[in-house]
N, C-alpha and C positions, 0 to 999 in steps of 0.2 A: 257659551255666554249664559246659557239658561243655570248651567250647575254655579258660577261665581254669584249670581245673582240670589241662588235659591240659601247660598252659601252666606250671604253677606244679608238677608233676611232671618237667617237661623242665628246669626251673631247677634241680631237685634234682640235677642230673648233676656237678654238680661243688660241693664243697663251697667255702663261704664266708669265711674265705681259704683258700685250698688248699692253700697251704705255712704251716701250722699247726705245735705242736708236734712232731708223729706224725712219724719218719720216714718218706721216701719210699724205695722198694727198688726200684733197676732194674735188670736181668740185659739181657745185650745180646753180640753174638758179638765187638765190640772197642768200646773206647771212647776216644775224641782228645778231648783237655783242651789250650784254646789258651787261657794266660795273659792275652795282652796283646789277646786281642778279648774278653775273657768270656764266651767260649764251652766249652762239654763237649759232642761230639755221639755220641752211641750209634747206633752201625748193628749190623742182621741181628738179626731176630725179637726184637725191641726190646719189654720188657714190664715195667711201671711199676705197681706197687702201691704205693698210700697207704688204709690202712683200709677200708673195702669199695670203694676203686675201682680201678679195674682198666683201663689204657692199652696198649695194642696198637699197633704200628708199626712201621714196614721201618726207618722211621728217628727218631731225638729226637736235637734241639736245646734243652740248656739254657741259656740269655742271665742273665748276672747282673751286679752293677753291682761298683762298689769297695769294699762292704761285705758280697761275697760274699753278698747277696740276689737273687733270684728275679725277672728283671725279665720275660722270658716265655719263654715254653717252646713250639716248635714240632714237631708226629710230622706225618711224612710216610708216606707208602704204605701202604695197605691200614689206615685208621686204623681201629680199634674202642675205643669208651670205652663200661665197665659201668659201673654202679652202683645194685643193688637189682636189680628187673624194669624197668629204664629201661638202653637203649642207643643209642648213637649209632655211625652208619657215617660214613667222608669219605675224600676222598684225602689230604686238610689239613685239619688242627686247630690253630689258634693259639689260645695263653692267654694275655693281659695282664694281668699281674697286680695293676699299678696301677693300673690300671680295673675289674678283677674281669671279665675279658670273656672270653667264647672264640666265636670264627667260627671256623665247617664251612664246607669247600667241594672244589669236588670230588665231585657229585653225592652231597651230604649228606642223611642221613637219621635221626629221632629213633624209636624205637618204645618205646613204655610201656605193658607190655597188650598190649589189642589196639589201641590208639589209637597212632595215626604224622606227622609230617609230614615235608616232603621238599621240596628246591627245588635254586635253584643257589648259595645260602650264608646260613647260619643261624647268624644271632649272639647270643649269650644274655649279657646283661647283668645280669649275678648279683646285686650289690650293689641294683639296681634294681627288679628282680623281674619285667625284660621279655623278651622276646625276639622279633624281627623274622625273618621266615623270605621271602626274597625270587626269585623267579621271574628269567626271561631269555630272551634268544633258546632257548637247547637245554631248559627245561624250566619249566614253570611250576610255582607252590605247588600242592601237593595232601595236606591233611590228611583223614585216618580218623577220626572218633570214634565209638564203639561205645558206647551206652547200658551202662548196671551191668543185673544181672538185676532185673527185678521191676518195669523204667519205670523206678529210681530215678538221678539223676544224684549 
């Protein structure tokens, strides 16, 4: 019970579609807009607010198609994604957007609470309401879960 629960809190990290009405606000120390790749990439202390969530990165890559939609969004270095008491660390975070997915990697780590887990890339498939957390040579799965007070799950 504790793992679906810890499971179905780590889904909450990113809302479902993510590029909803709300604007997105990113502050960023320069920004390169390339037309003919559909690319905008944000470098230097790189920070992305969309209603309580909150993206951190040395670097963002936004990917969009011909109708200037959202195809996915890549942060690089020192990534940090809030939302709520749910955060995620990585060096890399990809979001597809037409899959509703995002994989950590890059000694990625979720913590909600006191409950965490952690491997070498962690894909959470939103739309679905799964998410695969996969081990390797440098480090295997290791999740925390901390009972609630009182015994209760």
């Amino acid at each position: 019970m504790r793992r679906i629960l810890f499971v179905t809190l780590v889904l909450l990290l990113l809302p479902s579609p993510l590029f909803g009405a709300s604007p997105i606000d990113i502050t960023s120390d320069s920004m390169v807009v390339e037309r003919g790749q559909g690319l905008v990439t944000f470098k230097g202390n790189v920070v992305a607010r969309k209603d309580d969530l909150l993206i951190k990165a040395e670097e963002l890559r936004v990917f969009y198609g011909k109708e200037r939609d959202i195809d996915r969004i890549v942060a690089l270095g020192k990534v940090r994604i809030e939302k709520g008491d749910t955060t995620a660390w990585s060096e890399k975070a990809e979001f597809f957007n037409k899959e509703d997915k995002l994989v950590l990697t890059g000694d990625p780590k979720v913590v909600e609470g006191k409950n965490s887990v952690e491997g070498e890339r962690i894909t959470l498939f939103l739309k679905e309401g799964r998410s695969i957390v996969e081990g390797g040579e440098k480090r295997r799965v290791r999740a925390i879960f901390v009972p609630r007070e009182g015994g209760k799950e």
